[in-house]
C-alpha positions as CSV (number, residue, x, y, z in Angstrom):
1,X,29.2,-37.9,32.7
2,X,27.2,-38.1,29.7
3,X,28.2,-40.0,26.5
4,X,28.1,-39.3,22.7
5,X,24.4,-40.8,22.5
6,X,23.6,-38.1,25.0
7,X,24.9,-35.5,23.7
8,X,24.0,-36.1,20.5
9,X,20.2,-36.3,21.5
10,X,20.7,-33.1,23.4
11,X,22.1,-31.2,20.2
12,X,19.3,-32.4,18.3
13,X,17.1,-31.5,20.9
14,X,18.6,-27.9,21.2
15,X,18.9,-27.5,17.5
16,X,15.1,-28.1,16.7
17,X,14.3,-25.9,19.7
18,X,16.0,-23.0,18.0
19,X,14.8,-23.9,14.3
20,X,11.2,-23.2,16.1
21,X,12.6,-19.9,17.2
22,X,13.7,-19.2,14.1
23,X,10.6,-19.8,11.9
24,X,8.5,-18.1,14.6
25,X,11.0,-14.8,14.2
26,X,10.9,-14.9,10.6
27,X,6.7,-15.0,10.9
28,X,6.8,-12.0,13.3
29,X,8.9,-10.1,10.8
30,X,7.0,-11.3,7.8
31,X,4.0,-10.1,9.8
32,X,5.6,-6.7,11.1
33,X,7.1,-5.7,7.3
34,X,3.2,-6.7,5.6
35,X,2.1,-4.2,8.1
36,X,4.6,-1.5,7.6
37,X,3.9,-2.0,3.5
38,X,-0.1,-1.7,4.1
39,X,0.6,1.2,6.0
40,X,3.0,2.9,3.3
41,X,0.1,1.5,0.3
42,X,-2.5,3.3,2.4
43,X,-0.9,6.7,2.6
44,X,-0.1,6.3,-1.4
45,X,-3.4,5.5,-2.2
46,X,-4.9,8.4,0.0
47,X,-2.8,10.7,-1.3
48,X,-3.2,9.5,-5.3
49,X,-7.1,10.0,-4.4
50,X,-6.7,13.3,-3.6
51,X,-4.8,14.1,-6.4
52,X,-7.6,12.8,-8.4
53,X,-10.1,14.7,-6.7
54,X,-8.6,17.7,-7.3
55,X,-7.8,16.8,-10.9
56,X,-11.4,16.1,-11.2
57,X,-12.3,19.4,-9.7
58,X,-10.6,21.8,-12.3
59,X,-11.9,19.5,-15.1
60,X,-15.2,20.2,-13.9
61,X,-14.5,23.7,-13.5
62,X,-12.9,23.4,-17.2
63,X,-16.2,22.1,-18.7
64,X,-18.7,24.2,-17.2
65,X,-16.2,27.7,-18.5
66,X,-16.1,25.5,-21.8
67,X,-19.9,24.6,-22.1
68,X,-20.6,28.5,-21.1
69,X,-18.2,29.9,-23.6
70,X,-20.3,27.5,-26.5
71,X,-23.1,29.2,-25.2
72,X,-22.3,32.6,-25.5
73,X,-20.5,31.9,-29.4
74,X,-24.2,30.2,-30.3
75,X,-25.4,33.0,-28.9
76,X,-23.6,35.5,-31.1
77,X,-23.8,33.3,-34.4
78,X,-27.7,33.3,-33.5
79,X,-27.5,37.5,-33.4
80,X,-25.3,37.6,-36.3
C-alpha cells in the first residue's frame, strides 16, 4: 500500500505528463489553424489578383479607345 509521499509523487508525475500533452496539442492545433489560414489567404489573394488583372485589362482596353478617339478629334480639328 502506498502512502501520501507516494501518491503525491505519482500525481505530480501524472500531472506533468499530461501538461506535456497539453502543450504538444495546443502546437498541433496552432500548427493545423496557421495552415488552414495560409490556405484561406492564398485563395484570397489569387482571386484579388485576378480581379486586378482583369481590371487592368478593360483599363487598357479604355486607353487605347481613348488615345484612338484623340486621334481621330486631332484629326478633324487638323481638316477643319
Amino acid at each position: 500500500m502506498a502512502g501520501p509521499k507516494t501518491d503525491l509523487e505519482l500525481a505530480r508525475q501524472e500531472i506533468t505528463l499530461l501538461r506535456a500533452a497539453r502543450d504538444k496539442l495546443t502546437e498541433a492545433l496552432r500548427r493545423q489553424l496557421g495552415q488552414q489560414f495560409d490556405q484561406v489567404a492564398v485563395g484570397d489573394r489569387v482571386t484579388r489578383v485576378n480581379e486586378l488583372t482583369a481590371q487592368d485589362q478593360r483599363l487598357s482596353a479604355d486607353l487605347v479607345a481613348a488615345q484612338q478617339a484623340t486621334a481621330e478629334l486631332e484629326a478633324q480639328l487638323t481638316e477643319a
